[in-house]
TITORKE-110831 format. One record per residue: x, z negated, y negated of N, C-alpha, C in turn. Coordinates in Angstrom, 1 decimal, decimal comma, m for minus. Atoms other than C-alpha are relative to their C-alpha. Example, Ala and Ser with C-alpha at 12.3 -4.5 7.8 and 13.67 -1.06 7.14 Angstrom:
REC      nX      nZ      nY     caX     caZ     caY      cX      cZ      cY
REC     0,9     0,0     1,2    12,3    m7,8     4,5     0,9     0,0    m1,2
REC    m0,9     0,0     1,1    13,7    m7,1     1,1    m0,8    m0,8    m1,1
//
This chain:
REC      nX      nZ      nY     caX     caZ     caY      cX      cZ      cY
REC     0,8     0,0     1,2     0,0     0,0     0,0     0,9     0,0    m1,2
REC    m0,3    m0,1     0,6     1,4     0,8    m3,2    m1,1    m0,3    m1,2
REC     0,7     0,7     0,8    m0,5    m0,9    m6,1     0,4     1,3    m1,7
REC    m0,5    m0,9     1,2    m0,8     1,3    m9,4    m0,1    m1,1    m1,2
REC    m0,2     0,8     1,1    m1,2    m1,3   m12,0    m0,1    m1,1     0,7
REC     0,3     2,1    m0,3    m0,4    m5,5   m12,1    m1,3    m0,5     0,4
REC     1,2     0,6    m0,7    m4,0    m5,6   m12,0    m0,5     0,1     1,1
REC     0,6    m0,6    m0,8    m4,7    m3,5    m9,2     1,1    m0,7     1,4
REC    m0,4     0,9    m1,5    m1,8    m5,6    m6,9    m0,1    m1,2    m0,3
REC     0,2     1,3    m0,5    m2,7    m9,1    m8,0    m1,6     0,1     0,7
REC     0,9    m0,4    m0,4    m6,2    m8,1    m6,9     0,2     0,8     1,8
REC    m0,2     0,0    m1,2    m5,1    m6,7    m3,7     0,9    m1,3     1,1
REC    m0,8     1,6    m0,8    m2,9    m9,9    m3,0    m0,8    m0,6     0,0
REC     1,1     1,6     0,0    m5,8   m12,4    m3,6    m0,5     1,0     0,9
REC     0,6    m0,8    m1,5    m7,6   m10,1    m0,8     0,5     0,1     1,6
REC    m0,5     0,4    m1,2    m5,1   m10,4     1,7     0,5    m1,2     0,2
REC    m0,6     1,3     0,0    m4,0   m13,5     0,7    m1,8    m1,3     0,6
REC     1,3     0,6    m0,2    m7,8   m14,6     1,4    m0,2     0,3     1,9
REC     0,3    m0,2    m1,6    m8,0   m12,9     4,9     1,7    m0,9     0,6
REC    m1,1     0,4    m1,1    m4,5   m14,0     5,9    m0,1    m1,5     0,1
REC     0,6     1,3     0,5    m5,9   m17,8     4,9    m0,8    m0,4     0,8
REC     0,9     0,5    m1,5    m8,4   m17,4     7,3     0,0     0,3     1,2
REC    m0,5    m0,2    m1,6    m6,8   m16,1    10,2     0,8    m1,1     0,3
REC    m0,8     0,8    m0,1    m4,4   m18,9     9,9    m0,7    m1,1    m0,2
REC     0,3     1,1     0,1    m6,4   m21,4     9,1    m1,5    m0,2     1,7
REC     0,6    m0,1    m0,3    m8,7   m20,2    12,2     0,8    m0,1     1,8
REC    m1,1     0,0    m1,4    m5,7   m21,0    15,2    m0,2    m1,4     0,4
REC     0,2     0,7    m0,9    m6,3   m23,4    17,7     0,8    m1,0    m0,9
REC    m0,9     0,9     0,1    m5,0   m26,7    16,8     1,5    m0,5     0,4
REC    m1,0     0,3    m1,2    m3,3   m27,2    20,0     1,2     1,3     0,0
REC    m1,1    m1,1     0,1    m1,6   m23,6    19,4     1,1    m0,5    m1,3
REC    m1,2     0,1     1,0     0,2   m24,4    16,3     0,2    m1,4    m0,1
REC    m0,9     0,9     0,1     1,2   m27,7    16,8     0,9     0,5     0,8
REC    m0,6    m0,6    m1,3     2,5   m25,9    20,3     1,6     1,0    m1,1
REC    m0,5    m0,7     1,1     3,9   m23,7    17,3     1,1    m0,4    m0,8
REC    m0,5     1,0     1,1     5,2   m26,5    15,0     0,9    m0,7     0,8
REC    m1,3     0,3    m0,9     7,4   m27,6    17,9     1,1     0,7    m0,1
REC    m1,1    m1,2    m0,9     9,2   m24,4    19,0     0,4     0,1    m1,8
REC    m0,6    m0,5     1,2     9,8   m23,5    14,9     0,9    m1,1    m0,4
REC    m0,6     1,3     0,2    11,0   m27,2    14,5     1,6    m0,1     0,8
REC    m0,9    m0,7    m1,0    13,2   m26,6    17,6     1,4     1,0    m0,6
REC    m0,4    m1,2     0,9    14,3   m23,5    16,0     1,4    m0,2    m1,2
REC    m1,8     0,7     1,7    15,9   m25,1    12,3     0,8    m0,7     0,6
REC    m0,9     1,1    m0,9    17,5   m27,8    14,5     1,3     0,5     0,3
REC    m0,9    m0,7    m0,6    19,2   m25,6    16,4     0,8     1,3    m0,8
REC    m0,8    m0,8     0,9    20,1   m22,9    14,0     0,7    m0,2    m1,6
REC    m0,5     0,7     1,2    20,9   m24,9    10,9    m0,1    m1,7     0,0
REC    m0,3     1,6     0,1    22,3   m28,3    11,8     1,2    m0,1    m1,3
REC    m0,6     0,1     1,2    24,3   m27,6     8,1    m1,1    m0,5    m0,5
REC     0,8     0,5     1,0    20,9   m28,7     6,8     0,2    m2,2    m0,1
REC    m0,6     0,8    m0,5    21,6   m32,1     8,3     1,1    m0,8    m1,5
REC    m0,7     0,2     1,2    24,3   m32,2     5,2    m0,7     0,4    m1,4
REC     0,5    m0,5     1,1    22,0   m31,3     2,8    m1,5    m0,7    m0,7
REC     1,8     0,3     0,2    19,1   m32,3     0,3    m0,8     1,2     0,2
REC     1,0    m1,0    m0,1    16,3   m30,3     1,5    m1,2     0,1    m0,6
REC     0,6    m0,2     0,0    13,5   m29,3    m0,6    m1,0     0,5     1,2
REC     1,3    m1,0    m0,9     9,9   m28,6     1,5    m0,8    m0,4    m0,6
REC     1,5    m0,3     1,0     6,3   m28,7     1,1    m0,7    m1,0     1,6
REC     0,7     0,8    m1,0     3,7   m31,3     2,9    m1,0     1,0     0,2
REC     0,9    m1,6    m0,6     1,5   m28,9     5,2    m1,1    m0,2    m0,4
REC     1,8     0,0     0,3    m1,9   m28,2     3,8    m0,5     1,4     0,6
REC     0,6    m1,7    m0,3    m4,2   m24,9     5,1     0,6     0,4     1,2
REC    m1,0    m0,6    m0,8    m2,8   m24,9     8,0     1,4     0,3     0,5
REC    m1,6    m0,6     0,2     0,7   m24,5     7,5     0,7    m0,5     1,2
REC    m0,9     0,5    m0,7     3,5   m24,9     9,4     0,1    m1,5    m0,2
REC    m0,2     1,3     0,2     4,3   m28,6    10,0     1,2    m0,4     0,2
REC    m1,6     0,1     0,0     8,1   m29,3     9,0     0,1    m1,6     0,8
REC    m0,3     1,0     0,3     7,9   m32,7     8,9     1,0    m1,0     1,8
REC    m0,7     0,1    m1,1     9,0   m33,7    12,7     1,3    m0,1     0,2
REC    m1,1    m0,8     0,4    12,0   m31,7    12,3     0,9    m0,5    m1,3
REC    m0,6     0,5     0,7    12,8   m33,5     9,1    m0,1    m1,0     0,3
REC    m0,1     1,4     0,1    12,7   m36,7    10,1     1,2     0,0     0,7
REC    m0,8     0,1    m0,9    15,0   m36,2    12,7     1,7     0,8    m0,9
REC    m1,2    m0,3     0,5    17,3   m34,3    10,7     0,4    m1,1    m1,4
REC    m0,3     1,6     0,9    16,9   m37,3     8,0     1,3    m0,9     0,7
REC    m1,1     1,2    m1,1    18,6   m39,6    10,9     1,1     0,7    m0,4
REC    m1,5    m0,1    m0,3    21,8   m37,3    10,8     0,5     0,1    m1,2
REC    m1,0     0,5     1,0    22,2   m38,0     7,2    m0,7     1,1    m1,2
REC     0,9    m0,8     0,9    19,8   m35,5     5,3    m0,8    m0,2    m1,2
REC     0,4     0,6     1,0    18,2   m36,1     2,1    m1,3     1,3    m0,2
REC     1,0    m1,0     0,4    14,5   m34,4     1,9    m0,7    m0,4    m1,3
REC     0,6     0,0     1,1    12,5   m33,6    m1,3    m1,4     0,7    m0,1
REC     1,6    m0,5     0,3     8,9   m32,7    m2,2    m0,1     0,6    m1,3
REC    m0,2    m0,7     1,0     8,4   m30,3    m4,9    m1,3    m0,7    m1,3
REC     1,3     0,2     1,5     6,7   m31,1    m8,6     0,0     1,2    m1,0
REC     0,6    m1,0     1,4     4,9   m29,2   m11,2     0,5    m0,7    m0,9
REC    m0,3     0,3     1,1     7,0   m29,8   m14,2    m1,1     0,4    m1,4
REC     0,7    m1,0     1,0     5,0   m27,0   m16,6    m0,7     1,3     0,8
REC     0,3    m1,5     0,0     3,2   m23,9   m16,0     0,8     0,9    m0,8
REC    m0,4    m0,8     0,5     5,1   m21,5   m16,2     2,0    m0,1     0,1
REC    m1,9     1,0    m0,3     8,7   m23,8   m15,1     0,2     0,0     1,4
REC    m0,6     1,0    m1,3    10,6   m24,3   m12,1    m0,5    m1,1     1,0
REC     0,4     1,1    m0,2     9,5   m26,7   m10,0     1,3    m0,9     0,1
REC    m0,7     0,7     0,4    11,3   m30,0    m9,8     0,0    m0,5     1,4
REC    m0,4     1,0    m0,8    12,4   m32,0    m6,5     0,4    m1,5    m0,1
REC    m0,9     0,7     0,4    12,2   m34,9    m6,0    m0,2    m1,1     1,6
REC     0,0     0,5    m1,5    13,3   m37,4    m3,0    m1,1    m0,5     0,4
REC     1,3     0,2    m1,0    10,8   m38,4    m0,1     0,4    m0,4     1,1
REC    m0,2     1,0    m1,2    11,0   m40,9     2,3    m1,0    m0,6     0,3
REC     1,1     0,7    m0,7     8,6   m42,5     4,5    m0,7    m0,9    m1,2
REC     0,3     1,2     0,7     8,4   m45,4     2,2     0,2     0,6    m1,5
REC    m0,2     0,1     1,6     8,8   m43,5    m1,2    m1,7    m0,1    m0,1
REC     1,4     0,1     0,8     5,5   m44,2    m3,5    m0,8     1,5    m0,2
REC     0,3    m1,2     0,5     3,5   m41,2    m4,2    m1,7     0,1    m0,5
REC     1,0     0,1    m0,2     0,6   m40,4    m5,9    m0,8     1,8    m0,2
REC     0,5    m1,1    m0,5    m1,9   m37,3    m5,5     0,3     1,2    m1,3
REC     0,1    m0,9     1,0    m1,2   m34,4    m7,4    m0,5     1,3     0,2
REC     0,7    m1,4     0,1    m2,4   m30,5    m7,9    m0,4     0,0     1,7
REC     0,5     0,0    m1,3    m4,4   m29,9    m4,2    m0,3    m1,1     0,6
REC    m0,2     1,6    m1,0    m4,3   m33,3    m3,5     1,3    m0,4     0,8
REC    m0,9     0,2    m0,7    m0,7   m33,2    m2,3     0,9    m1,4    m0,8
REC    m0,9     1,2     0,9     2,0   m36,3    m3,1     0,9     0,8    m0,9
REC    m0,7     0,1     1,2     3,9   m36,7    m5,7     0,7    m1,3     0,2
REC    m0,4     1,0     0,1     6,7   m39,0    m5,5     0,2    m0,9    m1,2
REC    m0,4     0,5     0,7     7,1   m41,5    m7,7     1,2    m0,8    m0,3
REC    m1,1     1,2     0,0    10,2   m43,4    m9,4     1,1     0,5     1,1
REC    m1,2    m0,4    m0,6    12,9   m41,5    m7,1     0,2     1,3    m0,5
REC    m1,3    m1,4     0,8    15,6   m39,4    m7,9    m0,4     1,4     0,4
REC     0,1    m1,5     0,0    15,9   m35,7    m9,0     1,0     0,5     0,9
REC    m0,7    m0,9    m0,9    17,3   m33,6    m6,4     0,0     1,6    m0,5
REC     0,2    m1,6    m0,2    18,5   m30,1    m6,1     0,8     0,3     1,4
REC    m0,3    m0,1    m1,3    18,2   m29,1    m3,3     0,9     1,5     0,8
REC    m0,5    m0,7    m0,3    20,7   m27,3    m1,0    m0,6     1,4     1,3
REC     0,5    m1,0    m0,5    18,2   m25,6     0,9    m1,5    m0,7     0,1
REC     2,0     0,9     0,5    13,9   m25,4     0,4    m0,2     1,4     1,5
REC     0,6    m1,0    m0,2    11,7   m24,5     3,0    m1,4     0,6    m0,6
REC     1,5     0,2     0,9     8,5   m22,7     2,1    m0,6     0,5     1,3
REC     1,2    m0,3    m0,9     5,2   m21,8     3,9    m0,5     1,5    m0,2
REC     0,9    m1,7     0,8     4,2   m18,0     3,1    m1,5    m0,2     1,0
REC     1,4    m0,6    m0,4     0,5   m17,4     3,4     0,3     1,3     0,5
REC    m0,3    m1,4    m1,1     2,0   m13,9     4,7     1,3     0,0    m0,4
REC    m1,5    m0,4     0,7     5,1   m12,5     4,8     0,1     1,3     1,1
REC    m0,2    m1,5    m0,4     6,2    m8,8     5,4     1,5     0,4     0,8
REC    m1,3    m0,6    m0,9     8,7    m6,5     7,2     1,5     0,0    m0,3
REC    m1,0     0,1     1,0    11,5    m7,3     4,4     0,3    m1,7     0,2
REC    m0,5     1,2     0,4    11,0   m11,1     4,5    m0,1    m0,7    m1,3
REC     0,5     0,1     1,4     9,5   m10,8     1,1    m1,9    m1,0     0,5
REC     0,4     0,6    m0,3     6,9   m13,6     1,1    m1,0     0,1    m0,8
REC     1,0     0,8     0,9     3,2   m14,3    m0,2    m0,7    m1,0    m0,1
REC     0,3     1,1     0,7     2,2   m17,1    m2,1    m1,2    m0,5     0,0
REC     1,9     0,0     0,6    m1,0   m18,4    m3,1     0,2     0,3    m1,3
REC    m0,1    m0,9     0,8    m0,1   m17,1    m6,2     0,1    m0,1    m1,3
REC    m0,3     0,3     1,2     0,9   m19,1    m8,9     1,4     0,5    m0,4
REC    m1,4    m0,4     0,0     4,6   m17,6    m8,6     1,0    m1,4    m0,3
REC    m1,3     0,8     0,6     6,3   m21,3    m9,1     1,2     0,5     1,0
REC    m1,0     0,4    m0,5     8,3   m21,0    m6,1     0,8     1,1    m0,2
REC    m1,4    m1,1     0,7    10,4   m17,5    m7,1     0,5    m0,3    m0,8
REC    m0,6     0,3     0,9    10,7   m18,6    m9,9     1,2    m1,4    m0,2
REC    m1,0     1,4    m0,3    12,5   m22,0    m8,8     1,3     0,5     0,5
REC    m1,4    m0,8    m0,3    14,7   m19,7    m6,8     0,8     1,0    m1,4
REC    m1,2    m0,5     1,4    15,8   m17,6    m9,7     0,3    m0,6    m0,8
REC    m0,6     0,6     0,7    16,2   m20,2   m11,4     1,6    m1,0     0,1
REC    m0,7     0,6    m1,4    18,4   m22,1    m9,1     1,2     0,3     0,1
REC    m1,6    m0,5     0,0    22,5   m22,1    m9,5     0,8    m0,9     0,7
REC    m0,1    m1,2    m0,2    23,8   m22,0    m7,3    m1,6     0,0     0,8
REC     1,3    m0,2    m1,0    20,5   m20,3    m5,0     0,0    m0,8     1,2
REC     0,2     0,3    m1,2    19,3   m22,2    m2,2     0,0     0,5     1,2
REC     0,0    m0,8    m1,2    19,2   m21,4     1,5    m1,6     0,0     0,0
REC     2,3    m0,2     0,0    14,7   m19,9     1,6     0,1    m0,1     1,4
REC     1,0    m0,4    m1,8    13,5   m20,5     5,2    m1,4     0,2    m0,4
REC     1,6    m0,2    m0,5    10,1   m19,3     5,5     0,0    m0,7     1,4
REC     0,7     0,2    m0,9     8,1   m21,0     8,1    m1,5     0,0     0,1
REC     1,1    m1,1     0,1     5,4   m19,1     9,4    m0,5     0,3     1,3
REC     0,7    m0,3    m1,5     3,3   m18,7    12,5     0,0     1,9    m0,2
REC     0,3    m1,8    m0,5     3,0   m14,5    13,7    m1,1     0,6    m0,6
REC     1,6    m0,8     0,6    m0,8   m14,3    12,4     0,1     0,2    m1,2
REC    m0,4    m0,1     1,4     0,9   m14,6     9,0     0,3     1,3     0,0
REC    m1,1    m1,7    m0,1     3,0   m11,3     9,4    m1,0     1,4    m0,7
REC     1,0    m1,3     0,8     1,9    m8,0     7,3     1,2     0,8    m0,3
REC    m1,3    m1,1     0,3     4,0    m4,6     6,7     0,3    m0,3    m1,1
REC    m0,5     0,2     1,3     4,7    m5,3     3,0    m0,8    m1,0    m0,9
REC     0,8     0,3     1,0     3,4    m7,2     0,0     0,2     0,8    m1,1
REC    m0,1    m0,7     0,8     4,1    m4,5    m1,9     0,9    m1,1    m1,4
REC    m1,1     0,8     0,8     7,3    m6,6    m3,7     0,5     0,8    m1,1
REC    m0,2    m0,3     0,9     7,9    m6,4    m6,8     1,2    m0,6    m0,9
REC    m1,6     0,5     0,4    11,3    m7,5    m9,3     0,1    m1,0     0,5
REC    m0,3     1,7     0,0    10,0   m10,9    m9,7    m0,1    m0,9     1,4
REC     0,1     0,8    m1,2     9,4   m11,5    m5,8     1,4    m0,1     0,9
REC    m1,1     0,2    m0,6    12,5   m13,0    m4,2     0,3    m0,3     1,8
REC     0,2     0,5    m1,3    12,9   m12,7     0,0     0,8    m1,4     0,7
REC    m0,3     1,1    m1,2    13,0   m15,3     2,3     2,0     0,2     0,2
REC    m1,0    m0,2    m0,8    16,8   m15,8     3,7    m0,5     0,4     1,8
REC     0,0    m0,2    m1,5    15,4   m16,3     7,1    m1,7    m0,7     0,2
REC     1,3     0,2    m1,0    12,2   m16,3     9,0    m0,3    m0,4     0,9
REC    m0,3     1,0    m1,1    11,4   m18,9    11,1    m2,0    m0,1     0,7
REC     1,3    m0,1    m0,6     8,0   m18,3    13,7     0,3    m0,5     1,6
REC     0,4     0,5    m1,3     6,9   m19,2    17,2     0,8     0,8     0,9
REC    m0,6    m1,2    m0,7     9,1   m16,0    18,2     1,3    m0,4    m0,2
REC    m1,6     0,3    m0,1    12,3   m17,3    16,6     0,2     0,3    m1,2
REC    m0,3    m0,2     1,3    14,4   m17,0    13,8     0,1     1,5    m0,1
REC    m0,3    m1,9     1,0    14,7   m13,7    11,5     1,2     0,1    m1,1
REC    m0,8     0,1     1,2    17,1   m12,7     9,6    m0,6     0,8    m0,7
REC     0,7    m0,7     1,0    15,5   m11,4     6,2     1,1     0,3    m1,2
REC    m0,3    m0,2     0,6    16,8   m11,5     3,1     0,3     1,3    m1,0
REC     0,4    m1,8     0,5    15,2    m7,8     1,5     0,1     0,6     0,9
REC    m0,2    m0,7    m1,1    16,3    m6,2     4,8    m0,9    m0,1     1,2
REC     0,6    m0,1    m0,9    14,4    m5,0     7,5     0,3    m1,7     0,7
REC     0,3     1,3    m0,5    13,4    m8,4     9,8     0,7     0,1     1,2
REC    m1,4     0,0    m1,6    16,1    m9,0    12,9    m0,2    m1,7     0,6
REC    m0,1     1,2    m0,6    15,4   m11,3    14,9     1,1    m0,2     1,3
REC    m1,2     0,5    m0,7    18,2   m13,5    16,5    m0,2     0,1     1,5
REC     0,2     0,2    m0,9    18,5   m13,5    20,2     0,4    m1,3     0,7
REC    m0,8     1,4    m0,8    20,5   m16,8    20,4    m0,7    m0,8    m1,2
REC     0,5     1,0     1,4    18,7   m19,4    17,4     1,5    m0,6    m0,4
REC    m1,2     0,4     0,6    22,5   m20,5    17,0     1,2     1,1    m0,5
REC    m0,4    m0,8     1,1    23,2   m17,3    15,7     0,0     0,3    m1,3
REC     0,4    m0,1     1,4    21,9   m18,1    12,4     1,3    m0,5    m0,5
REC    m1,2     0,6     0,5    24,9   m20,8    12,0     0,8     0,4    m0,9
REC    m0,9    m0,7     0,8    27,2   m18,4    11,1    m0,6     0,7    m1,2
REC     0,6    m0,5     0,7    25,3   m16,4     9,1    m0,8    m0,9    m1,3
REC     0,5     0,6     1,2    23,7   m18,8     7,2     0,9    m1,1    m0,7
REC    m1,1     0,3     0,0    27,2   m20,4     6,7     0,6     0,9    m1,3
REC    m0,4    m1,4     0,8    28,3   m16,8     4,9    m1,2    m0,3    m1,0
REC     1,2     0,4     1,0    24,8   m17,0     2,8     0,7    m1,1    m1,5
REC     0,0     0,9     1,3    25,7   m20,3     1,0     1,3     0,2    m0,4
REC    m1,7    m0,2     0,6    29,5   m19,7     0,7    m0,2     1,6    m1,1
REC     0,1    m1,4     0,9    28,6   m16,0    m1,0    m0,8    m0,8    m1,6
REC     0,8     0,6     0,6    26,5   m18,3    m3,5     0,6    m1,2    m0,8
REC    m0,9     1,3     0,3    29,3   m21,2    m4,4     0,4     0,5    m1,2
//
């Protein structure tokens, strides 16, 4: 699909972004937690450098992937996770730490909001795409904060998308301001993305290296 005016592709994104919403929010329970294992599995095993890192993510609403498992366990080896805030419309979002026991209180969607703990930047964010395409170019629900956090971002973070299969679509029709995923992480396995056709790993500890080269290209 090729969109001929701004109007004519945020109007086709809210349309697929509405169907892909409800195929994903329409998967068995027992399937995507089944899901929320093997993808959990997955970062573990292909980026035990997160382990050394503060990690921006996102608490699962609509279905989403469910990190959280996966970060607790990489908490233990010494990890520092963060939960994103709305500074402004129209800003960056802001990180900030999250621990079992930090305070939070409800903000936009109803999601937490930490209070009273430190700002982080984080060495690597994951996100949730409501779809994501053959490039690894990701869609949103559609406020554009999180590209924008990435371009803003020095140095750039390591992007995992985590993303069940029902997500998947040939393009979003990407445009300057849309920034791809590093890597794609589903029930199938990891991907390497980053604008390029989608490759999926045959070993999940193939990422290592690769996503090793990523942050050192980025220093």
């Amino acid at each position: 699909m090729t969109a001929g005016t701004p109007g004519d592709l945020a109007a086709w994104r809210k349309e697929r972004r509405r169907e892909l919403l409800a195929r994903r929010e329409a998967l068995p329970l027992g399937e995507r937690r089944a899901s929320d294992a093997r993808i959990g599995e997955f970062m573990l095993a292909g980026f035990p450098m997160l382990a050394e890192m503060a990690i921006g993510f996102y608490w699962p609403i609509r279905g989403e992937v469910d990190p959280r498992i996966a970060l607790r366990r990489l908490r233990e080896r010494g990890a520092r996770t963060a939960l994103p805030v709305v500074v402004a419309k129209g800003q960056p979002l802001q990180f900030r730490e999250w621990r079992p026991d930090t305070p939070t209180t409800p903000g936009p969607m109803g999601l937490p909001v930490p209070q009273g703990s430190a700002v982080l930047v984080p060495g690597a964010v994951l996100a949730p795409p409501v779809g994501f395409d053959a490039r690894g170019y990701r869609l949103g629900y559609g406020a554009g904060f999180f590209d924008r956090t990435l371009a803003a971002a020095r140095p750039r973070p390591l992007a995992l998308g985590l993303a069940y299969e029902a997500s998947r679509m040939d393009t979003i029709d990407p445009q300057a301001w849309d920034i791809p995923m590093d890597f794609l992480l589903t029930e199938e396995g990891i991907h390497v993305a980053g604008g390029e056709p989608l490759r999926r790993l045959d070993d999940p500890r193939e990422a290592v290296a690769i996503a090793r080269q990523i942050i050192d290209s980025r220093r």
